[in-house]
C-alpha positions in Angstrom: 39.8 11.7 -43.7 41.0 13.4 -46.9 40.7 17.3 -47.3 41.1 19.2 -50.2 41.0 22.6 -51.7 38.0 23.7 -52.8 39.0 24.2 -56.8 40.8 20.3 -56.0 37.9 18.1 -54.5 35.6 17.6 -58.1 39.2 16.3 -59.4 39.7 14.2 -56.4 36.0 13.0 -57.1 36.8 12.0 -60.8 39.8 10.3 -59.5 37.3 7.9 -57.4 35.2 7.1 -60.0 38.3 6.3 -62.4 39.9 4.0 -60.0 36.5 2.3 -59.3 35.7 3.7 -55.9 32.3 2.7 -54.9 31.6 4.5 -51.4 32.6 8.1 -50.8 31.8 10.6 -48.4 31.4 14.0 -49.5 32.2 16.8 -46.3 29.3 19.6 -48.4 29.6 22.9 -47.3 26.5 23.1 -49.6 25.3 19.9 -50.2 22.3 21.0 -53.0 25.3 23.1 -54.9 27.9 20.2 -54.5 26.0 17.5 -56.6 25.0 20.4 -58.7 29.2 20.5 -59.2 30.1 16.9 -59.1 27.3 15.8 -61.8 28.8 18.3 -63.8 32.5 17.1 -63.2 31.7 13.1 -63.7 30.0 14.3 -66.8 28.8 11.1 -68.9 25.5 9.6 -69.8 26.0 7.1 -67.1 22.5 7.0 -65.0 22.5 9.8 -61.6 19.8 9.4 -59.4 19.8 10.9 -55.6 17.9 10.0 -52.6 16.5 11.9 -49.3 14.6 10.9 -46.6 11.7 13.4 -47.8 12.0 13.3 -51.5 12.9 9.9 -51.9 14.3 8.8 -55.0 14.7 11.7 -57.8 16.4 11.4 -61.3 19.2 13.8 -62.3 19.3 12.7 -65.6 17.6 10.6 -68.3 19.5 7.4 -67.7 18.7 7.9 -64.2 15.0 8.3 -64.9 15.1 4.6 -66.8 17.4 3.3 -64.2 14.1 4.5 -61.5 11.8 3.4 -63.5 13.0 -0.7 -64.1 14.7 -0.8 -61.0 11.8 0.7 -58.2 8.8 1.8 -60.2 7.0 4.9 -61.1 6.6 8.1 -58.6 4.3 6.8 -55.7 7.2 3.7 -55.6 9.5 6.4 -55.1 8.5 7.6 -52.2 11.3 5.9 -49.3 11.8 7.5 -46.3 14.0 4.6 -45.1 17.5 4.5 -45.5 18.0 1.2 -45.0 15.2 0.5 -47.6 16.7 2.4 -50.1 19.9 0.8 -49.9 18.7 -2.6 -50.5 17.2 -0.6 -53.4 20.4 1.0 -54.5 22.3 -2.4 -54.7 19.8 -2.9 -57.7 21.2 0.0 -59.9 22.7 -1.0 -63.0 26.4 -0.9 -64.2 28.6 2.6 -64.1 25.2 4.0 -61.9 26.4 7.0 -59.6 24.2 7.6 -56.5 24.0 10.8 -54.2 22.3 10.0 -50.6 22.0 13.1 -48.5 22.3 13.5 -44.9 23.2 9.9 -44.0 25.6 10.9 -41.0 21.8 11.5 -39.4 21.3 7.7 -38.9 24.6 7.0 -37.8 24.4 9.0 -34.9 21.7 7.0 -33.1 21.8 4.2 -31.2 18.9 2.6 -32.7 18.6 -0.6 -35.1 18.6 2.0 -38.2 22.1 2.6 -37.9 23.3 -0.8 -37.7 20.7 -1.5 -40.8 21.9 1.8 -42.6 25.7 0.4 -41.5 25.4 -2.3 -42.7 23.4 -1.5 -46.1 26.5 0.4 -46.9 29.3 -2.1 -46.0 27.2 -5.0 -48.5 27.3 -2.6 -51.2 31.3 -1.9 -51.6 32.2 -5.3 -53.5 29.1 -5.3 -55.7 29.4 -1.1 -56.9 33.4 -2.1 -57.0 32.7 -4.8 -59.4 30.7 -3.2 -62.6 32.4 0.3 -61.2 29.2 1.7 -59.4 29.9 4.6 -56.9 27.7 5.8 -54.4 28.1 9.2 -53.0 27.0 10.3 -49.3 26.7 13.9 -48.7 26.2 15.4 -45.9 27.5 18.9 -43.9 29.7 16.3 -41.7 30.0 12.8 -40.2 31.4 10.2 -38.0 32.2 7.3 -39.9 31.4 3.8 -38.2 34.2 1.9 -37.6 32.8 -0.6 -40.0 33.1 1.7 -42.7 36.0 4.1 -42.1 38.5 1.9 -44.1 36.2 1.8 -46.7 34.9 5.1 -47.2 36.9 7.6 -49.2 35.4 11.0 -47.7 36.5 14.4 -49.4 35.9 17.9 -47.9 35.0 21.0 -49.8 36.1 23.8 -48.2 34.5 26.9 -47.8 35.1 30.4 -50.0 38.3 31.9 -49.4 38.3 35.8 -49.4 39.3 36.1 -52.7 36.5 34.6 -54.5 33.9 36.3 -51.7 35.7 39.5 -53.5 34.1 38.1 -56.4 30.5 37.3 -55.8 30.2 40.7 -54.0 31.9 42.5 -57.2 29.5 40.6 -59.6 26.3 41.3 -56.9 27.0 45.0 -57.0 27.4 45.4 -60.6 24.3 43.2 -61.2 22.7 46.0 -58.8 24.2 48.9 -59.4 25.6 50.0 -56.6 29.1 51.1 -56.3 31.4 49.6 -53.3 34.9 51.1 -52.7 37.8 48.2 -53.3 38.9 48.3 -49.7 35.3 48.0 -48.5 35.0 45.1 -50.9 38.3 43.6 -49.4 37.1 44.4 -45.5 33.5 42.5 -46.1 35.4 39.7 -48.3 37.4 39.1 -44.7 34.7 39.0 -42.4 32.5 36.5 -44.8 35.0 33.9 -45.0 33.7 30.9 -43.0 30.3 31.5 -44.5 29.2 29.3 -47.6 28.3 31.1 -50.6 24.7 31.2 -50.6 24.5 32.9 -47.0 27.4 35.0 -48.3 25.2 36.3 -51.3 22.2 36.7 -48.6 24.6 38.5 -46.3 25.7 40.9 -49.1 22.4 41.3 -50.7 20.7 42.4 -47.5 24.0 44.7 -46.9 23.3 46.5 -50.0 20.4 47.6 -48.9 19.7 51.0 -47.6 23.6 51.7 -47.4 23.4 55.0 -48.8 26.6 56.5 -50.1 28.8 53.6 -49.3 27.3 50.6 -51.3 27.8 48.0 -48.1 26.5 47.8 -44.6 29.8 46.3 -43.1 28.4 46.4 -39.6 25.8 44.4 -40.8 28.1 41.3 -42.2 30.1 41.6 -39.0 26.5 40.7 -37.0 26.3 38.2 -39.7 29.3 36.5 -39.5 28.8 36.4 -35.5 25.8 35.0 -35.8 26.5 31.9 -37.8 29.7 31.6 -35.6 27.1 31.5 -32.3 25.0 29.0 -34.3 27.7 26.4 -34.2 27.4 24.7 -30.8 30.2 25.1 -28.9 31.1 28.2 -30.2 30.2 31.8 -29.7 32.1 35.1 -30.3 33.1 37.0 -27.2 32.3 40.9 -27.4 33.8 42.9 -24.1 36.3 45.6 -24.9 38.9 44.5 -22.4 42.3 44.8 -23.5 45.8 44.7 -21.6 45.4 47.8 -20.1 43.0 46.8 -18.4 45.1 43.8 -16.6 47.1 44.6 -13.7 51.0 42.8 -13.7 51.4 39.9 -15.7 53.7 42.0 -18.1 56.0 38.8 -19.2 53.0 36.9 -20.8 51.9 40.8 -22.4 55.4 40.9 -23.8 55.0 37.3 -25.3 51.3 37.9 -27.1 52.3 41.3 -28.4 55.2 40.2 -29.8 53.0 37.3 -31.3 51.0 39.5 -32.8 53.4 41.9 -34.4 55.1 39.0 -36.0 55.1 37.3 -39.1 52.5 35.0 -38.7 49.9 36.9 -36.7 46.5 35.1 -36.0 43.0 35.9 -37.6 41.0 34.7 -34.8 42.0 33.6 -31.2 40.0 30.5 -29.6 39.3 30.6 -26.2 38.7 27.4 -24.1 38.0 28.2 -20.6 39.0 25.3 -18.0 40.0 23.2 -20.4 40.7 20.6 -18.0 37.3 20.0 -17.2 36.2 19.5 -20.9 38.4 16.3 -21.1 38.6 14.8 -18.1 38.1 11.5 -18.7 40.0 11.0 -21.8 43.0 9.1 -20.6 44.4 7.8 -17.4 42.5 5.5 -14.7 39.1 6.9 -14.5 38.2 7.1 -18.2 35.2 8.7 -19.4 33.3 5.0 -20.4 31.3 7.2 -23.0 34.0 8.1 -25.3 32.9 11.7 -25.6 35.9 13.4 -23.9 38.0 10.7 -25.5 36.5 12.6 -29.3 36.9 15.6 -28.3 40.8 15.2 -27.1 41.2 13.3 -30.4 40.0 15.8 -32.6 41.5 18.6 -30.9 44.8 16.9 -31.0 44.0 16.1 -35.2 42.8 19.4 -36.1 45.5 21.8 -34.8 48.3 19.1 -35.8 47.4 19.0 -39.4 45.9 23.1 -39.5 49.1 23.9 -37.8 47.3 26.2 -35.2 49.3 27.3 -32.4 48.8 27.7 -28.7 49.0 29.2 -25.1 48.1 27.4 -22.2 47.3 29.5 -19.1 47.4 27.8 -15.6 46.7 29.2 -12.5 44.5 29.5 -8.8 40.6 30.3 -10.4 40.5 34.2 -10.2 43.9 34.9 -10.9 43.4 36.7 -14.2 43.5 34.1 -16.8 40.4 34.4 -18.5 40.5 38.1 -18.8 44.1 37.8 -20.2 42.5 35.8 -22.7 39.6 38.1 -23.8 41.7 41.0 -23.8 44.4 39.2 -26.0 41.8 39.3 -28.7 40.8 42.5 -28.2 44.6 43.5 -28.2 44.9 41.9 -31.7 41.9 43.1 -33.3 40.9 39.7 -34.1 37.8 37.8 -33.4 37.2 36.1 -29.8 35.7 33.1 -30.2 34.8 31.1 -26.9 35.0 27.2 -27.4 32.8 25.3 -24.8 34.3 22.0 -25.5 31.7 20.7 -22.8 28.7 21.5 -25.1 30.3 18.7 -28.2 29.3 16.2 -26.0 26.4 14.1 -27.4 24.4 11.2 -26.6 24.4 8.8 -29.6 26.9 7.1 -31.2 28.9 9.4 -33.0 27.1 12.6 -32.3 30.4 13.8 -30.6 32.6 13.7 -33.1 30.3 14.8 -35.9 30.1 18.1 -33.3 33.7 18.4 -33.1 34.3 18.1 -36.8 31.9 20.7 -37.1 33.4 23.1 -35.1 36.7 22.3 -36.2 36.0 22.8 -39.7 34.3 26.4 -38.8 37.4 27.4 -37.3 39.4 26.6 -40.1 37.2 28.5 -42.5 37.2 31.6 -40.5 41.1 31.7 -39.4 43.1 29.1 -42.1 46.4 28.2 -40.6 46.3 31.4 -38.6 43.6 29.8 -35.5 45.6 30.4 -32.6 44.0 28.4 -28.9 44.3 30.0 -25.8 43.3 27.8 -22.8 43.3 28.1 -19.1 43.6 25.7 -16.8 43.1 25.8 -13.0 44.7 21.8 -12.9 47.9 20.9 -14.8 48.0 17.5 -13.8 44.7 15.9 -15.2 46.5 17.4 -18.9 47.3 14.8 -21.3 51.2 15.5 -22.8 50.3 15.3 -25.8 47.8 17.9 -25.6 50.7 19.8 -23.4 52.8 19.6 -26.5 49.8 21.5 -28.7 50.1 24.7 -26.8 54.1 25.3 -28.6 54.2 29.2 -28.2 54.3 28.4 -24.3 52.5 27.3 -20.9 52.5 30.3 -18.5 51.8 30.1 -14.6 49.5 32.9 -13.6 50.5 33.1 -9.7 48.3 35.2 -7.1 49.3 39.2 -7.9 51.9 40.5 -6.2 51.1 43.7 -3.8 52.9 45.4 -6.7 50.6 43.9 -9.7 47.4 44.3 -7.2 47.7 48.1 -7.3 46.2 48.5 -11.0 44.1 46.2 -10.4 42.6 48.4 -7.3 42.6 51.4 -8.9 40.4 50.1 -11.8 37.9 49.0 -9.3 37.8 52.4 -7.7 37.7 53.6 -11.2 34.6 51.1 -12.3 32.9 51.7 -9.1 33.2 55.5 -8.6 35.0 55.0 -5.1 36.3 57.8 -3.0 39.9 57.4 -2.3 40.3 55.7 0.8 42.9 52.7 2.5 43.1 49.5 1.5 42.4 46.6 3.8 44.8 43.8 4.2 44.8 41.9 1.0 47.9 39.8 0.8 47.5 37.3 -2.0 44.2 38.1 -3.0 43.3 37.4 -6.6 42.0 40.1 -9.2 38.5 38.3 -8.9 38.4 39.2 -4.9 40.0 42.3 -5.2 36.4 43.6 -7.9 34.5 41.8 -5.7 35.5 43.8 -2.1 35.1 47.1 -4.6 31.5 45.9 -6.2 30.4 45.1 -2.4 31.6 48.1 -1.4 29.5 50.5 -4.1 26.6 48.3 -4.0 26.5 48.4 -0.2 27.7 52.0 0.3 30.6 50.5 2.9 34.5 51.6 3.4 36.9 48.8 1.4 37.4 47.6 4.9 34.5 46.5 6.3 33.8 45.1 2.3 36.6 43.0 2.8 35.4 40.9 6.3 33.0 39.7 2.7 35.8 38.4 1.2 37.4 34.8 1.9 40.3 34.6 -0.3 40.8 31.4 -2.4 44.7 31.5 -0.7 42.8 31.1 2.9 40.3 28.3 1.4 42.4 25.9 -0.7 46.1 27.1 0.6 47.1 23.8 0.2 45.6 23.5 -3.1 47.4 26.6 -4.2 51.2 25.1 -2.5 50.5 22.4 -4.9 49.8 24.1 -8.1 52.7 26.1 -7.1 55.0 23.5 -6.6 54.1 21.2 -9.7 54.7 24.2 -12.3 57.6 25.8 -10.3 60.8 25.3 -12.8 58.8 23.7 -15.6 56.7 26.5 -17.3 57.2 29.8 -18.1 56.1 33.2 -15.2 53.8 35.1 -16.6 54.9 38.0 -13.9 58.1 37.8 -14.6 60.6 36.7 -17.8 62.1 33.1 -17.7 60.7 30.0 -16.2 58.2 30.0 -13.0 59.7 30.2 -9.7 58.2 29.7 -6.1 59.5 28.6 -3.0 57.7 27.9 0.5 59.1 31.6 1.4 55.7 34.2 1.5 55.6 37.5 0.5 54.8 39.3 4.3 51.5 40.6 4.3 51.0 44.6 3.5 50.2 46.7 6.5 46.8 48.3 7.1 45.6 51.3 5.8 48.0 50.8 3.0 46.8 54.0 0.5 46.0 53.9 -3.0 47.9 56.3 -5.6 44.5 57.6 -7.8 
């Protein structure tokens, strides 16, 4: 797959045609815009028709109007909801024809008859188009090629607005309205629309505009906005807690790292959070391979997008409840940036293809909203069932999130007494507990109206129900990843921290 700058792909389109091209695929951010664009970049008096599964076959110009009417007949003939029909009618076009079908990546992503028809439809029509220079033109939002077709299917993706020419429209749409917008309000709402396509852009503006009395823009609104068509996306939605690192109790080495990361040069615009990440693609190498392909997609174009976007990475592995999670929603938080969850899980499709076309979809969303500047954070309760060469995609570091120490534990209490209004009072025995256990014996305890001791006989530490579990995590990262505790590579031996005595108190 070939992407391209938006003010590049109509060139790259003209270069098809000129060196006889016939099939390309056209990655639209606004398909009805982008022939619009290309029929007025390939120019000519050539004949342009373009089909739908609604409209049928519709002329775009007068050539293509006589073309229509010798080749299929007058409107009622016109009327093909098949795609496979309207290819055999497409191979009748006549010499230097250019035809747009829309939304074909729908009938490759079943498992039916139609997409080995529509498949195949396509593949019969390369030599002939080739030969009297014929090019037909798929557009469609995204797709998964066949493999029948991906050698032989030059696809081009138009990328979405950058912030710059958002700037722009909303400049020209103010004017056109007379309204007056401050140039650093114009800037802030140009940010936050990037990853939108211009027409929802316009819409976003236009109902901005209205009733914004005395500043010209309603920038909360195009925030709601721009989350919205993030959570539309499946697999994605935007996180909105408040936590940040103060909130975090220990883990001060991996702190150090991600602030450091941000105040550098290269600081990301949004941060991508993929919760056990191991369970989204297990299955995608090794013995027990997922037979579907789906996890075998979604490693593949995880591993392809942040190669060639250059996104960078944190992998966070650790015993569930030891922090991870909220490290990761408070790093966004701490940067200011958006916080965007990514179930991988929910990119997994039924059909042939419908995977990937998910994946590309997400992918491609990411990159319109954070450029070269996406960075992942993943957590991981399993480092074995990792693939290296996703390992090797996380390059700012892999951290080991051990169980708190007694030390790290005490901010950790004192927000739970803070959160749940508790009276000072001891602390029960609570060696190794995780931050997770530690809320939950303070929730129990408010919600119950019991001491922190008897809420704790609630409590069965993860260290006490998988110890073994825990000795092996332990052991696998010890020497090989980075401490998130503590600076330099993660330590552990068999040696345990003694466990605190009781009635240990609380400094509030």
């Amino acid at each position: 797959m070939k992407a391209t700058a938006k003010e590049g792909w109509t060139a790259e389109l003209v270069r098809a045609r000129r060196s006889a091209t016939s099939l390309v695929g056209l990655c639209a951010v606004e398909p009805q815009n982008a022939i619009a664009e290309a029929v007025r970049a390939l120019g000519g008096e050539v004949p342009k028709v373009r089909w739908d599964c609604m409209s049928g076959w519709t002329a775009i110009n007068e050539t293509g109007e006589a073309a229509l009417q010798a080749v299929i007949g007058g409107e009622d003939e016109r009327q093909v909801e098949y795609p496979s029909e309207a290819l055999k009618q497409a191979r009748k076009m006549p010499a230097k024809s250019i035809v747009f079908m829309l939304n074909l990546h729908r009938f490759f992503q079943s498992n039916d008859a139609m997409a080995a028809l529509v498949t195949q439809g396509l593949w019969n029509l390369r030599e002939p188009y080739k030969a009297d220079r014929r090019t037909l033109v798929m557009v469609s939002p995204s797709f998964q090629l066949p493999a029948e077709l991906k050698q032989d299917v030059l696809v081009i993706r138009e990328a979405y607005p950058t912030a710059e020419q958002h700037a722009v429209a909303i400049k020209a749409l103010a004017e056109s309205n007379g309204v007056t917008i401050a140039r650093e309000l114009v800037e802030q709402a140009a940010g936050q629309l990037v990853g939108l396509n211009a027409y929802a852009a316009e819409q976003a503006t236009s109902e901005a505009m209205i009733g914004a009395v005395g500043v010209g823009l309603d920038l909360p609104y195009i925030v709601r906005r721009k989350r919205s068509m993030i959570d539309a996306v499946e697999g994605l939605s935007v996180y909105t807690g408040t936590e940040t690192y103060a909130d975090i109790g220990g883990n001060e080495a991996a702190k150090l790292a991600l602030r450091r990361k941000i105040d550098g040069k290269r600081p990301f615009r949004v941060l991508v959070w993929c919760d056990e990440i191991e369970k989204a693609i297990a299955g995608s190498s090794g013995a027990a391979q997922d037979t579907s392909g789906a996890s075998q997609a979604i490693l593949a174009a995880m591993l392809t997008s942040m190669q060639n976007y250059k996104w960078t990475g944190h992998l966070l592995i650790g015993p569930g409840g030891g922090g991870k999670s909220l490290f990761a929603k408070a790093t966004g938080n701490e940067a200011g940036v958006p916080c965007v969850m990514f179930d991988l899980g929910q990119l997994k499709g039924s059909f042939v293809g419908e995977t990937e076309a998910k994946a590309n979809t997400a992918f491609s969303v990411l990159e319109a909203i954070g450029g070269e500047r996406v960075h992942f954070m993943a957590t991981c309760n399993s480092i074995g069932v990792m693939p290296p060469e996703l390992l090797r995609r996380f390059n700012d570091g892999i951290y080991m999130f051990d169980l708190p120490t007694v030390e790290e534990q005490a901010p950790i209490w004192a927000l739970g007494f803070r959160q749940y209004g508790l009276p000072e009072q001891p602390l029960p025995p609570c060696c190794e507990w995780t931050g997770a256990e530690i809320m939950t014996c303070c929730r129990n305890a408010w919600e119950y109206g019991i001491p922190l001791a008897e809420s704790a006989k609630l409590v069965v530490p993860l260290v006490m129900q998988a110890p073994e579990r825990i000795r092996r995590l332990r052991e696998e990262c010890s020497g090989k990843y980075l401490s998130a505790q503590t600076p330099g590579a993660y330590s552990w031996s068999v040696k345990q921290e003694p466990a605190p005595k009781t009635g240990r108190k609380l400094a509030l």
